[in-house]
KEKE-3310 file (N, C-alpha, C; in steps of 0.2 Angstrom, whole numbers, plus 5000, padded with zeros to 4 digits):
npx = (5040:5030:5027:5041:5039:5029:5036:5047:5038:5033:5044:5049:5041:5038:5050:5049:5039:5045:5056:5049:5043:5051:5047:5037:5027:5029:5022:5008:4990:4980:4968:4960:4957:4953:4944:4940:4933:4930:4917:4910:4896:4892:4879:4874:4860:4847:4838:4844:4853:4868:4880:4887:4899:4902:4912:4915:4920:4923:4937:4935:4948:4940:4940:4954:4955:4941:4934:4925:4913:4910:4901:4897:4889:4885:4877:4872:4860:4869:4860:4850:4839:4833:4844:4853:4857:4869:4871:4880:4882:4891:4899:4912:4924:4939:4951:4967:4973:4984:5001:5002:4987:4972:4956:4938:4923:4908:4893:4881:4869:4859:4852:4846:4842:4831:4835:4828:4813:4811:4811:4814:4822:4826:4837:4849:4863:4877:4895:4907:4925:4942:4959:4975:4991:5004:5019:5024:5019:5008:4991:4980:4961:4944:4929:4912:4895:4880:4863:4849:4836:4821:4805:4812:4820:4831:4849:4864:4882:4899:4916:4931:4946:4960:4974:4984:5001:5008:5015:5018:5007:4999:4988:4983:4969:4958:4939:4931:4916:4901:4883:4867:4862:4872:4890:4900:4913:4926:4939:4949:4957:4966:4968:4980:4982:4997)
npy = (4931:4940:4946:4952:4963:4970:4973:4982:4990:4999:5003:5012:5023:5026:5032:5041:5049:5054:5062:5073:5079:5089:5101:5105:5115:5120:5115:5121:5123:5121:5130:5135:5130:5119:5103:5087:5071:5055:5044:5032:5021:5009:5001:5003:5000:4987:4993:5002:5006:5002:5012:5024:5040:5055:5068:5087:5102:5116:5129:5141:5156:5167:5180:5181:5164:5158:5152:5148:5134:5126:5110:5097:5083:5069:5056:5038:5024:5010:4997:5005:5016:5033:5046:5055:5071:5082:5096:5107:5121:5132:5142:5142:5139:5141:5134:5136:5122:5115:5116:5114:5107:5109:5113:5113:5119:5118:5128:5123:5126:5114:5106:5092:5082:5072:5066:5059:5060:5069:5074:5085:5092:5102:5109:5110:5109:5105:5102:5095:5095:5088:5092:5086:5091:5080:5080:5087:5083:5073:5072:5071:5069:5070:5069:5074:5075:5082:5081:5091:5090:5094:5083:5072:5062:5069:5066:5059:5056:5050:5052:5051:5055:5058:5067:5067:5077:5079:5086:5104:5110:5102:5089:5072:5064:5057:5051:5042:5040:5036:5036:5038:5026:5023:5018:5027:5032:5041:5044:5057:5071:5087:5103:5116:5134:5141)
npz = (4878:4877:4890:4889:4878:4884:4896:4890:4884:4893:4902:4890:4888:4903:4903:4892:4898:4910:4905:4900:4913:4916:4911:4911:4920:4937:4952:4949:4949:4936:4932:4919:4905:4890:4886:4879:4878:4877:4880:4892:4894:4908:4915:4931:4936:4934:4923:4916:4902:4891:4886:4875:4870:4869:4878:4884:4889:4893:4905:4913:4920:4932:4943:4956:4963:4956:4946:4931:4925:4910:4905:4892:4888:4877:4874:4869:4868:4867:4861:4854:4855:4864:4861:4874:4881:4890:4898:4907:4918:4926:4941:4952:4966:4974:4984:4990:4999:5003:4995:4977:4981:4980:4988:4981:4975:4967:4961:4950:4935:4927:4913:4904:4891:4883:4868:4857:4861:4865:4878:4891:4905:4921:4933:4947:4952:4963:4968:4977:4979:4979:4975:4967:4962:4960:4961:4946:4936:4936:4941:4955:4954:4965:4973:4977:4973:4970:4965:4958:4949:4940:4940:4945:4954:4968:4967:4970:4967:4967:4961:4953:4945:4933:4929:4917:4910:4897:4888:4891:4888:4883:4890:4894:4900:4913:4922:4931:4937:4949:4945:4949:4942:4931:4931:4923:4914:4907:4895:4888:4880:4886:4885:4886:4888:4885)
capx = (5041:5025:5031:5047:5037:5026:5042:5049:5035:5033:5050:5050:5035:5042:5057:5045:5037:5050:5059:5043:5043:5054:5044:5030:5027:5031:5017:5001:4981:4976:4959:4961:4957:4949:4945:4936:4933:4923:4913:4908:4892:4890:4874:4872:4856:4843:4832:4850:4857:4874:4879:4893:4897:4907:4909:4919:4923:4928:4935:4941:4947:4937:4943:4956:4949:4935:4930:4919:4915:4904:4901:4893:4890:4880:4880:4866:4863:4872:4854:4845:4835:4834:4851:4853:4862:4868:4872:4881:4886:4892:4900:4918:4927:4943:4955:4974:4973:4994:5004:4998:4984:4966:4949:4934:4917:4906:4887:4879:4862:4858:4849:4847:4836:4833:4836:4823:4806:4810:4809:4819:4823:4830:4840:4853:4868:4881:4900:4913:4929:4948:4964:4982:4995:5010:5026:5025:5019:5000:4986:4974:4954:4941:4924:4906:4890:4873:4861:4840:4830:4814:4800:4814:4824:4837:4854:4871:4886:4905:4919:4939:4947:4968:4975:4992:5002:5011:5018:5016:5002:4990:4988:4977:4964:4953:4937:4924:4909:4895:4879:4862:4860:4877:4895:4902:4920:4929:4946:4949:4964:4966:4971:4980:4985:5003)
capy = (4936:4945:4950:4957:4967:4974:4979:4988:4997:5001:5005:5017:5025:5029:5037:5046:5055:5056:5065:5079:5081:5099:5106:5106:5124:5118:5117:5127:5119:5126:5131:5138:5124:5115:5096:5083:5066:5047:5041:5025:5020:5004:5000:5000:4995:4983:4998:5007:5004:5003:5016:5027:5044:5059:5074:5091:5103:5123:5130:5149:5157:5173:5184:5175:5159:5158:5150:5147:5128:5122:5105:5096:5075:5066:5048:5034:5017:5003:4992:5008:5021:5039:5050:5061:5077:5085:5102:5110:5127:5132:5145:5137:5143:5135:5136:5132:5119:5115:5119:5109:5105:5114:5112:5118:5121:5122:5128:5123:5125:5110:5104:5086:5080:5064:5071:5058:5061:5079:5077:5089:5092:5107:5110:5112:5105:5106:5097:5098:5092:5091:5092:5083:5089:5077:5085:5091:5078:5070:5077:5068:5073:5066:5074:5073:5079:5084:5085:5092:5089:5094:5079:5068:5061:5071:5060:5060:5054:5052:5054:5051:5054:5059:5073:5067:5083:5077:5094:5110:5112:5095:5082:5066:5066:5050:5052:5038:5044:5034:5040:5036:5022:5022:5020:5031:5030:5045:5049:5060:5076:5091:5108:5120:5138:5143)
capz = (4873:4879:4896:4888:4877:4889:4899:4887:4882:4899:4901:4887:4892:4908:4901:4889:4902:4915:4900:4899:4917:4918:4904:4915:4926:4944:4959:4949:4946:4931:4928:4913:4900:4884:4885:4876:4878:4874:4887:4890:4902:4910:4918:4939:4936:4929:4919:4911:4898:4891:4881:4871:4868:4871:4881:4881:4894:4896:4910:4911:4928:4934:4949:4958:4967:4954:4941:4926:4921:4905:4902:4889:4886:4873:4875:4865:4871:4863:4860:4850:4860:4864:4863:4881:4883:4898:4896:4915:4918:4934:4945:4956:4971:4977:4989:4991:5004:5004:4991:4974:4984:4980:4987:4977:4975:4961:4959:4944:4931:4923:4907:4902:4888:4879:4860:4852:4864:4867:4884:4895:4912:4922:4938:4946:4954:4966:4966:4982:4978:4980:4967:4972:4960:4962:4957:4941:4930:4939:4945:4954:4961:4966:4977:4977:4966:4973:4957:4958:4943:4939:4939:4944:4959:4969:4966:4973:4965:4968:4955:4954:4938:4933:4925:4915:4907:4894:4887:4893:4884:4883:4894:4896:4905:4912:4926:4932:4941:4949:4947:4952:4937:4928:4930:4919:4913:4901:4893:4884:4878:4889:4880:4892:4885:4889)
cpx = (5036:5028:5037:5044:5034:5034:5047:5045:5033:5039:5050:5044:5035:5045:5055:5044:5042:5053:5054:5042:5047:5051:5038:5030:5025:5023:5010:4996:4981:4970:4956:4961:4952:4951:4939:4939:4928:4923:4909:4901:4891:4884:4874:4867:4851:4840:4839:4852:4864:4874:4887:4895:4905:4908:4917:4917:4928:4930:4938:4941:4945:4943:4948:4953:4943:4936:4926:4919:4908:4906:4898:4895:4883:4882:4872:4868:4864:4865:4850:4843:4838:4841:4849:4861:4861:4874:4873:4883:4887:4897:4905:4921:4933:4950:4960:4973:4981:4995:5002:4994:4976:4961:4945:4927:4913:4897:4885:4872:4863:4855:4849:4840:4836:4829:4828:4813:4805:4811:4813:4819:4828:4833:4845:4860:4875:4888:4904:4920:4936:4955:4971:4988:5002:5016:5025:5022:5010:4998:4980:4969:4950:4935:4917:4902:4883:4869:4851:4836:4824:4811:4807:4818:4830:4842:4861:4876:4893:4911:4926:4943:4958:4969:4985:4996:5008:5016:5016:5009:4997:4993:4982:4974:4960:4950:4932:4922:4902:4891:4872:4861:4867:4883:4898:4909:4920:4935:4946:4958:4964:4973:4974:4984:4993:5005)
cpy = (4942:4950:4955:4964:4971:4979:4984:4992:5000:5006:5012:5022:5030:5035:5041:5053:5057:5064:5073:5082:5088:5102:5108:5113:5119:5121:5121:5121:5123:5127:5135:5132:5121:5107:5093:5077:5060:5044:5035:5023:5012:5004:5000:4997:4992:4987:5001:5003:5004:5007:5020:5035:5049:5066:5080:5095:5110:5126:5137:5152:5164:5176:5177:5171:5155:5156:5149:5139:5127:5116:5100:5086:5074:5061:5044:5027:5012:4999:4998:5012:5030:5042:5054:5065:5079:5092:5107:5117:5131:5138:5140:5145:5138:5138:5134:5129:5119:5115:5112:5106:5112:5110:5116:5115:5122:5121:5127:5124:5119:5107:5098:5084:5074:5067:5066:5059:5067:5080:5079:5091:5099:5107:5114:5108:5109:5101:5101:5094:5094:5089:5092:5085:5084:5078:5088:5089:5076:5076:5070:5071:5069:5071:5069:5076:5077:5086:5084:5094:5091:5089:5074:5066:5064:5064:5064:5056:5054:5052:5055:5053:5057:5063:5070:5071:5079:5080:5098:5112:5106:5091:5076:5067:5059:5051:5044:5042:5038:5037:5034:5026:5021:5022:5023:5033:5035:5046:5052:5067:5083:5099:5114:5127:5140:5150)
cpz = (4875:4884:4894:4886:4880:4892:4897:4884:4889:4901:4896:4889:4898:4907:4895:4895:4908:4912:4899:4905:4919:4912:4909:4922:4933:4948:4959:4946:4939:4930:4921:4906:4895:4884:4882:4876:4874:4882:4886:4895:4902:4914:4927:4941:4931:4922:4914:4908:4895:4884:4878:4870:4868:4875:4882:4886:4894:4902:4909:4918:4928:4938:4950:4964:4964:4949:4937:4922:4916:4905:4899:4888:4880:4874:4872:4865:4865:4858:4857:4857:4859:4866:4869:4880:4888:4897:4904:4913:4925:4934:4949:4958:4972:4979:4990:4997:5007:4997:4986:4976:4985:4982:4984:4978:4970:4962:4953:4940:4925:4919:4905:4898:4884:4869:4855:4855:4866:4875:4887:4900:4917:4929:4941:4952:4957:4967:4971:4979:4981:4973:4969:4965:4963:4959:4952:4936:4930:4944:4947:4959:4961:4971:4975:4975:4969:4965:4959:4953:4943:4937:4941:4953:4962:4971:4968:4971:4966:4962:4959:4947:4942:4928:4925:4912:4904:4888:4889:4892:4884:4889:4893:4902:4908:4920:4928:4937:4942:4949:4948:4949:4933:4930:4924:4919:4905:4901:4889:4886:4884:4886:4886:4888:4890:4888)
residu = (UNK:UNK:UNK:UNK:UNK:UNK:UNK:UNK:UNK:UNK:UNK:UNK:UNK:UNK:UNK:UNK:UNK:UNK:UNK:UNK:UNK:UNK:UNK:UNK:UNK:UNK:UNK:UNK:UNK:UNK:UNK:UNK:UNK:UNK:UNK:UNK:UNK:UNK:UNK:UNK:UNK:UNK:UNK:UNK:UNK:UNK:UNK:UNK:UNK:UNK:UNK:UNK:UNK:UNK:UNK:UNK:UNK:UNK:UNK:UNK:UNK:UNK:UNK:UNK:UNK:UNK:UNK:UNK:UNK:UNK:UNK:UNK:UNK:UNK:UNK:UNK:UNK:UNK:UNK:UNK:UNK:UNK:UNK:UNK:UNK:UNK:UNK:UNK:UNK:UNK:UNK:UNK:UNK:UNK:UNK:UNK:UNK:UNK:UNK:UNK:UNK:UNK:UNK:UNK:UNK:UNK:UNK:UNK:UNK:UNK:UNK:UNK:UNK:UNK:UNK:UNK:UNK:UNK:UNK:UNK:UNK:UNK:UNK:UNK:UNK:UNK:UNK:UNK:UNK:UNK:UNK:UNK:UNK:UNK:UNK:UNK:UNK:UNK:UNK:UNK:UNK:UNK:UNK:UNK:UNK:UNK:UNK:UNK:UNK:UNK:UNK:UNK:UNK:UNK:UNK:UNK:UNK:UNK:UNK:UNK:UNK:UNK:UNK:UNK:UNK:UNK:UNK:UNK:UNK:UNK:UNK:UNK:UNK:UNK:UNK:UNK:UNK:UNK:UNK:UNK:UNK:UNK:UNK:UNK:UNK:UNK:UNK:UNK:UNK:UNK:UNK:UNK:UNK:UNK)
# end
């Protein structure tokens, strides 16, 4: 009984988005968007904590080839402790590699503070990546993340996530990202103006 069911929500599902597939503008990256999600962090190591939260996401396109990205997380650990913010904002470059198919580049300044000891941190941060439209419908990217902090450890991270368009207009969205101390896992909605 289980099995069927799955198959048929599978199945329909399927034939939901299949169904939404010609709605969707043929062969373009967007950079033009509003997203917000829930974040989850799992520990990598002994000292982190597992933690909760949510995080949200402007991006608007400059000149062409450019970019403008903000992006904001708050997350507070499961077991009680200090709430942390991290607060990015950054400069992007990117380049048509093949058709649905971008590289990019992002400089960033960054801010991160732990909300209950005040303590706060500055930088600044760097992101390469690449960006795989698959016909009409997925997107997938993934890259790497250079991050230099003040009083803290220079760290490096890598990161894959999926962009599913689900009308013209929104998509889902889901990234994980290692970083120095956490696995960090988000989904969240994706707002695209048409």
């Amino acid at each position: 009984m289980r099995r069927r069911l799955r198959w048929s929500l599978g199945a329909s599902l399927g034939a939901i988005l299949c169904g939404l597939t010609p709605a969707i503008a043929a062969g373009q990256l967007s950079y033009n968007y509003l997203e917000a999600g829930y974040l989850k962090l799992a520990p990598d190591s002994a000292m982190a904590p597992r933690g909760k939260g949510y995080v949200a996401s402007v991006s608007a396109p400059l000149e062409p080839g450019s970019f403008l990205l903000v992006r904001y997380a708050r997350s507070e650990p499961e077991a009680g402790g200090d709430t942390a913010s991290i607060l990015s904002s950054g400069l992007g470059y990117y380049a048509p590699w093949q058709a649905g198919m971008d590289l990019y580049g992002l400089l960033s300044y960054e801010k991160h503070r732990l909300v209950g000891s005040g303590e706060r941190v500055s930088g600044y941060g760097g992101e390469i990546g690449l960006r795989w439209l698959l016909g009409n419908l997925v997107e997938l990217n993934g890259g790497g993340a250079y991050l230099k902090l003040s009083r803290q450890p220079d760290s490096t991270n890598w990161f894959g996530g999926f962009v599913v368009h689900m009308t013209p207009g929104m998509a889902l969205t889901g990234r994980y990202e290692n970083t120095a101390d956490h696995h960090r896992y988000s989904l969240g909605l994706r707002l695209l103006p048409r």
